[in-house]
Backbone as ProteinMPNN parsed JSONL, in Angstrom:
{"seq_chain_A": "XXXXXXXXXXXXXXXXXXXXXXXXXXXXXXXXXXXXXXXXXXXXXXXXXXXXXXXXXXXXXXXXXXXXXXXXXXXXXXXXXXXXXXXXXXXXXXXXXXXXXXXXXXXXXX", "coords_chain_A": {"N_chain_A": [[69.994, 100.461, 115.819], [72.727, 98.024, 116.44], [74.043, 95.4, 117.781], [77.729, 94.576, 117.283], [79.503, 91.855, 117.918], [82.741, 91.064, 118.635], [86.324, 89.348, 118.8], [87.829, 90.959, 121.216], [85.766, 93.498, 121.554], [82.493, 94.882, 121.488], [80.434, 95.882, 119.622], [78.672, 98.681, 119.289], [76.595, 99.894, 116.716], [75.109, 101.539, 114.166], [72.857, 100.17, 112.069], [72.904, 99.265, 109.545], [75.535, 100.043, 109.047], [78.9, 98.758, 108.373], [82.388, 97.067, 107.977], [82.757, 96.604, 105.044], [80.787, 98.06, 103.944], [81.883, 100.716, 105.279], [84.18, 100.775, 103.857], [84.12, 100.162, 101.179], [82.957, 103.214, 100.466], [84.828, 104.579, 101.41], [86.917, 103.885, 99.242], [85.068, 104.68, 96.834], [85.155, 107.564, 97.47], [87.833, 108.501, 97.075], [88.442, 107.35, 94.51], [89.514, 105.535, 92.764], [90.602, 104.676, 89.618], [91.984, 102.221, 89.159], [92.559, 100.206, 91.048], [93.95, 97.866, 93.486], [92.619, 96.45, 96.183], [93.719, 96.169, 99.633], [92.885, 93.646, 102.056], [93.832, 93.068, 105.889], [92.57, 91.122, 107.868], [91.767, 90.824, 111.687], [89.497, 89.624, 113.014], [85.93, 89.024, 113.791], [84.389, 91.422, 113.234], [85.994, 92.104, 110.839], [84.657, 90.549, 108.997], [82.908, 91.035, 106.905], [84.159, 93.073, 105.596], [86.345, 91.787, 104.152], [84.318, 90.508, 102.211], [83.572, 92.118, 101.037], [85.889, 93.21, 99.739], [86.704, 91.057, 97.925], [84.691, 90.835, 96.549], [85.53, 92.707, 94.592], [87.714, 91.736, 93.309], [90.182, 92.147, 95.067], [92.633, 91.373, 97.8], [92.518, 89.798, 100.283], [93.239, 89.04, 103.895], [93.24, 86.814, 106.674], [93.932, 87.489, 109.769], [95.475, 84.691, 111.939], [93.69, 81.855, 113.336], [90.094, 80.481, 112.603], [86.857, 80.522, 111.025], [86.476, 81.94, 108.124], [85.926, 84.628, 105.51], [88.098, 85.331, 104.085], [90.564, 85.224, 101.313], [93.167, 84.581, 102.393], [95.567, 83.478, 104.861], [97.556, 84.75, 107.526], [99.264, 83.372, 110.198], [100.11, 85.081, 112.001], [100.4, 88.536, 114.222], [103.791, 88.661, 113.584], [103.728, 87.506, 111.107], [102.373, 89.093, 109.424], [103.663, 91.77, 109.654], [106.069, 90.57, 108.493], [105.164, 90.368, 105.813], [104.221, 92.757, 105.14], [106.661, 93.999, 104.667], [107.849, 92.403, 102.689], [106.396, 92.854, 101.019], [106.442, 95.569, 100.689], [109.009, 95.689, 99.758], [109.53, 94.341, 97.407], [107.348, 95.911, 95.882], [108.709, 97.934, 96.047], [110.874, 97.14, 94.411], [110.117, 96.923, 91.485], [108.494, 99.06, 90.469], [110.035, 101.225, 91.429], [112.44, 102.609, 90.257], [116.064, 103.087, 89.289], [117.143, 105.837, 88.325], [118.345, 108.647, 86.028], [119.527, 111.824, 86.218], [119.045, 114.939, 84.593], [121.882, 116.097, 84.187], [122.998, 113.275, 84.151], [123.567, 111.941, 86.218], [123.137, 109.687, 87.991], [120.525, 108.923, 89.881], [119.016, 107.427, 92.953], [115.952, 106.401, 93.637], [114.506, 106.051, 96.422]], "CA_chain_A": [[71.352, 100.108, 116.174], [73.018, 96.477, 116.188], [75.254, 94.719, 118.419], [78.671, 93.649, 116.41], [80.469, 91.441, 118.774], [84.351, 90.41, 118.138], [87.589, 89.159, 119.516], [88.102, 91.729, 122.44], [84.867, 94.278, 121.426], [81.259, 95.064, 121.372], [79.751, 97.497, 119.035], [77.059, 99.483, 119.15], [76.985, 100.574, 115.506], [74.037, 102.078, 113.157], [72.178, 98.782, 112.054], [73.484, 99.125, 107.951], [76.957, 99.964, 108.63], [79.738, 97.076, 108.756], [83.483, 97.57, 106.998], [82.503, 96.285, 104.153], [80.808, 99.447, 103.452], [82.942, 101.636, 104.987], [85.865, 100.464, 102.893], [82.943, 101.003, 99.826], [82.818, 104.832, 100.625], [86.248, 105.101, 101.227], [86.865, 103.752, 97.497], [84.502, 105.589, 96.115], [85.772, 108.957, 97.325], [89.173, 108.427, 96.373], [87.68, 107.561, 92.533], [91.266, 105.228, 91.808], [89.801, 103.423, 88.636], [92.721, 100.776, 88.684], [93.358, 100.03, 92.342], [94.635, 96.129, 94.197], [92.168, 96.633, 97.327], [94.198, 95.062, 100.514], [92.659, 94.439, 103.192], [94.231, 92.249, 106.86], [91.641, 91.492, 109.35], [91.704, 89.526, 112.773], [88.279, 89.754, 113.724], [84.811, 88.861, 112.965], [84.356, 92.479, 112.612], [86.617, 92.193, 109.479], [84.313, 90.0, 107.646], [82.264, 91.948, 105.688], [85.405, 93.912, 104.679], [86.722, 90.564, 103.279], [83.406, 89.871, 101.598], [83.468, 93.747, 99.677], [87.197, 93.184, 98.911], [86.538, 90.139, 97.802], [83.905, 91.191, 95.103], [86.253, 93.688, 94.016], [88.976, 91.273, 92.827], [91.166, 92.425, 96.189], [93.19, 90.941, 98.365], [91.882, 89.449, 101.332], [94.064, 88.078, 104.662], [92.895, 86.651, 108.143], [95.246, 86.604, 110.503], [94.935, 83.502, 113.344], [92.451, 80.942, 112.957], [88.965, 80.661, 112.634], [86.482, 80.835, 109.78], [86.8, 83.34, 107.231], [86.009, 84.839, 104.445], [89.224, 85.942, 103.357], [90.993, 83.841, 100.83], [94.6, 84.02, 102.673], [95.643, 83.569, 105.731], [98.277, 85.004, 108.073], [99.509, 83.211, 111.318], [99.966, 85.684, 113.34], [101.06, 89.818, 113.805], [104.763, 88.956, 113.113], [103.797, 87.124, 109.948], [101.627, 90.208, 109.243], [105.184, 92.717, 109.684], [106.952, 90.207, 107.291], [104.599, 90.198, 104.456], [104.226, 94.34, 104.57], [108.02, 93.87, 104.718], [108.332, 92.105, 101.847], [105.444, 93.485, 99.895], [106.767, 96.695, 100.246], [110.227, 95.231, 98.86], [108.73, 93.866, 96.297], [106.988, 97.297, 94.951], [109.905, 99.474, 95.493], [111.607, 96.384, 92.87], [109.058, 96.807, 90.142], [108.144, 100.542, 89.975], [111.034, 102.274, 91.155], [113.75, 102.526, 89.524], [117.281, 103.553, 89.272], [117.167, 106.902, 86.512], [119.028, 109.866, 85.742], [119.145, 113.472, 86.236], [119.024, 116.318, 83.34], [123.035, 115.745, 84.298], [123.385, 112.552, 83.52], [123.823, 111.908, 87.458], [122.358, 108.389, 88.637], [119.607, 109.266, 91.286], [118.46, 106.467, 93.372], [114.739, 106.413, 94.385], [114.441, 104.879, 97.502]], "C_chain_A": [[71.485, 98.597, 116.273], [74.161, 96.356, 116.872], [76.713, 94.198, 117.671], [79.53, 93.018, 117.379], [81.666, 90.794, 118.083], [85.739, 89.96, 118.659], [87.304, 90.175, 121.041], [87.088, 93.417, 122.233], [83.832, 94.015, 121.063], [81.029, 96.225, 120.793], [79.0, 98.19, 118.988], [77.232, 100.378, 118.401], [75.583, 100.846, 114.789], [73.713, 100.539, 112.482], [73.025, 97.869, 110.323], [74.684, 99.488, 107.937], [77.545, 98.599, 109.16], [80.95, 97.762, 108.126], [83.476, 97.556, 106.084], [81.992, 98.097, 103.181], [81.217, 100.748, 104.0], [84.036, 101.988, 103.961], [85.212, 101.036, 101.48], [83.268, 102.133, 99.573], [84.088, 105.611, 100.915], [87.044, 104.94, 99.61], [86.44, 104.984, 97.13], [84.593, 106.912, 96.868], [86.656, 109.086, 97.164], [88.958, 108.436, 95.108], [89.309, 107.245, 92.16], [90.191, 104.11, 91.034], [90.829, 102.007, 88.536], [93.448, 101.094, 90.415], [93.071, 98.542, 92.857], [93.496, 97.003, 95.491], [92.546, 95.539, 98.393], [93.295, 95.034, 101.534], [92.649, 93.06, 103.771], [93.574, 92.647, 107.505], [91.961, 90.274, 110.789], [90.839, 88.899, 113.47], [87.03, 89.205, 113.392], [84.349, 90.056, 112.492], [84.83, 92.973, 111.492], [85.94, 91.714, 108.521], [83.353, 90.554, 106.596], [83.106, 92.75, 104.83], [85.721, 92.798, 103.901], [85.603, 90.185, 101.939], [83.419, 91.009, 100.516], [84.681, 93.432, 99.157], [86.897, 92.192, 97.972], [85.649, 90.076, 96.222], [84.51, 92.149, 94.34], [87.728, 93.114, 93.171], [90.14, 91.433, 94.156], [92.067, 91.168, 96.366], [92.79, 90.746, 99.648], [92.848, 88.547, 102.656], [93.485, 88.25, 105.979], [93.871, 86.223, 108.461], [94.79, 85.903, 112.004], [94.081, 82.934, 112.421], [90.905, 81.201, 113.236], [88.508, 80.898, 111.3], [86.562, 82.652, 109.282], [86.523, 83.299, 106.027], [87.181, 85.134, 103.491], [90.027, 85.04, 102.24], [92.389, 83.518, 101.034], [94.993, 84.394, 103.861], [97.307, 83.85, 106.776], [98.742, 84.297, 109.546], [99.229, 84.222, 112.79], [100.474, 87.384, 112.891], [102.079, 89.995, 113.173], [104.629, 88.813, 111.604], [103.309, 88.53, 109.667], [102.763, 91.32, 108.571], [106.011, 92.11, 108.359], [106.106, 90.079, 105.966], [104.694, 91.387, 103.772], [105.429, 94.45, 104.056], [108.598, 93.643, 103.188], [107.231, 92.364, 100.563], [105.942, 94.879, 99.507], [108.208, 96.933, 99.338], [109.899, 94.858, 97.467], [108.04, 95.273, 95.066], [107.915, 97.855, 94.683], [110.768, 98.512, 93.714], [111.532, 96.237, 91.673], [108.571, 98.145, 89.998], [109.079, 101.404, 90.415], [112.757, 101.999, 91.477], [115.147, 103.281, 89.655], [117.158, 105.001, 88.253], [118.168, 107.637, 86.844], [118.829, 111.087, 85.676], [119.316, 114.232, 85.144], [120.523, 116.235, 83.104], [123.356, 114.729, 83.52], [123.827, 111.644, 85.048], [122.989, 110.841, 87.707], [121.493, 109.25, 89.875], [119.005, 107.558, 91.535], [117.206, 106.474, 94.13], [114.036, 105.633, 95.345], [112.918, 105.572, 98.637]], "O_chain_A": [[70.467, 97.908, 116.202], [75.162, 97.043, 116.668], [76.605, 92.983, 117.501], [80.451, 93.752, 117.739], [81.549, 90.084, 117.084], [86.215, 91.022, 119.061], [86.424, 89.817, 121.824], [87.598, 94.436, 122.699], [83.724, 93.039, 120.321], [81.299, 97.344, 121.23], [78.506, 98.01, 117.875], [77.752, 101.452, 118.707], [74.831, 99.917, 115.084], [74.68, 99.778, 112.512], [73.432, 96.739, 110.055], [75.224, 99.36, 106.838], [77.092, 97.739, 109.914], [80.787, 98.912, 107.718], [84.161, 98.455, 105.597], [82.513, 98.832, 102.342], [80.992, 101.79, 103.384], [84.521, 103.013, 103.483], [85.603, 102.012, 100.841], [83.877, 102.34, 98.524], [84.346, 106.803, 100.748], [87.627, 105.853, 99.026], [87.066, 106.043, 97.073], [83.497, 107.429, 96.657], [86.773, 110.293, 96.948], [89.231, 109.451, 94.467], [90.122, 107.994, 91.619], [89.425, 103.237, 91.443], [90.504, 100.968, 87.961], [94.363, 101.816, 90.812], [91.962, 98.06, 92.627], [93.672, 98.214, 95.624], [92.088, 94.397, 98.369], [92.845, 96.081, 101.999], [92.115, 92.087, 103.237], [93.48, 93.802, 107.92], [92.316, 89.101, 110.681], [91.017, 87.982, 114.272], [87.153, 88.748, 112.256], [83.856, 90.021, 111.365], [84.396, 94.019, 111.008], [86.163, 92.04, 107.355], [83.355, 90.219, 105.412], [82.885, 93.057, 103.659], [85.272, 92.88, 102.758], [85.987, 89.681, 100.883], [83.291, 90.798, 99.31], [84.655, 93.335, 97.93], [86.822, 92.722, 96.864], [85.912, 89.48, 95.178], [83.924, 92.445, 93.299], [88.562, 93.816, 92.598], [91.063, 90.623, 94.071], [92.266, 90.257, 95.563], [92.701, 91.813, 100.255], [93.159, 87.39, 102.374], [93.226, 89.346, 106.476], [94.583, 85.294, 108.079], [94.059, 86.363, 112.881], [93.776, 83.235, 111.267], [90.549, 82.068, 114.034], [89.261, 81.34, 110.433], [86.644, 83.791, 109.744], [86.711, 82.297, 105.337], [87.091, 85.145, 102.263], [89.996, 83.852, 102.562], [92.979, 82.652, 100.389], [94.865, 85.587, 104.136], [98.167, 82.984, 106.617], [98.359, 85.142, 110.356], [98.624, 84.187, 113.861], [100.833, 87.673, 111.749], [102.133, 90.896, 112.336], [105.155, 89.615, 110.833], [104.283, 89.279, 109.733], [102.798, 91.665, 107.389], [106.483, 92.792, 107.449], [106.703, 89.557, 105.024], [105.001, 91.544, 102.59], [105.487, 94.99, 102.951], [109.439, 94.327, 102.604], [107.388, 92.049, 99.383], [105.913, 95.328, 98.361], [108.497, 97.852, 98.571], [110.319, 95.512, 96.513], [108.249, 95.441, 93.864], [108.227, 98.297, 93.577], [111.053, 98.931, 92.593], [112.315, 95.719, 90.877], [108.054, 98.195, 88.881], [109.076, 102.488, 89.832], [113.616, 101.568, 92.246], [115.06, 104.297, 90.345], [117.067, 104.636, 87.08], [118.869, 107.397, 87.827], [117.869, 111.489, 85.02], [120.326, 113.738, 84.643], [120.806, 116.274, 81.906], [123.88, 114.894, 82.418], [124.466, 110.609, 84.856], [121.811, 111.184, 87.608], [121.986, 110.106, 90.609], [118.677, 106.741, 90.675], [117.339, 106.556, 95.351], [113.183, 104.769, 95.142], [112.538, 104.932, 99.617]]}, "name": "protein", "num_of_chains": 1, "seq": "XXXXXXXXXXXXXXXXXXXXXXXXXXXXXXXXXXXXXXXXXXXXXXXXXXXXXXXXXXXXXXXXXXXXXXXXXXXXXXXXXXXXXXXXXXXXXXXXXXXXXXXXXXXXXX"}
């Protein structure tokens, strides 16, 4: 076993796990061959997740200060709310679309 200490916790975790390879084994049982891997941490406990995303092409964000692996950084929780905010704006704007029913009836996919 191995101590992981972080912001506001102590771990007492199996010596070879970290997030890094959690997040691994969570991938690889899903099996998406074309997937963006996000992943927002605040912790030192995040950095190994940053370091697997990271080799994966991902997306990597620390939020607050302090070193990091991540390569983008968030201020704070609210920033955090406005990025999902506008990330998730952002998707609905680019994959879904306005179409039509068998009718001929506009449907809006919201």
């Amino acid at each position: 076993l191995k101590l992981n200490k972080g912001k506001f916790v102590i771990e007492l975790i199996p010596h070879q796990a970290d997030k890094g390879k959690a997040i691994k084994t969570i991938l690889n049982h899903l099996n998406l061959p074309s997937v963006l891997p996000i992943f927002i941490g605040d912790d030192l406990t995040d950095e190994s997740g940053f370091v697997f995303i990271n080799q994966q092409s991902g997306l990597t964000i620390k939020v607050g200060s302090g070193e990091t692996q991540a390569e983008y950084r968030l201020k704070d929780i609210d920033s955090v709310a406005n990025f999902l905010f506008l990330f998730q704006n952002r998707i609905k704007s680019l994959y879904v679309k306005n179409s039509q029913n068998q009718n001929g009836e506009k449907i809006c996919l919201n």
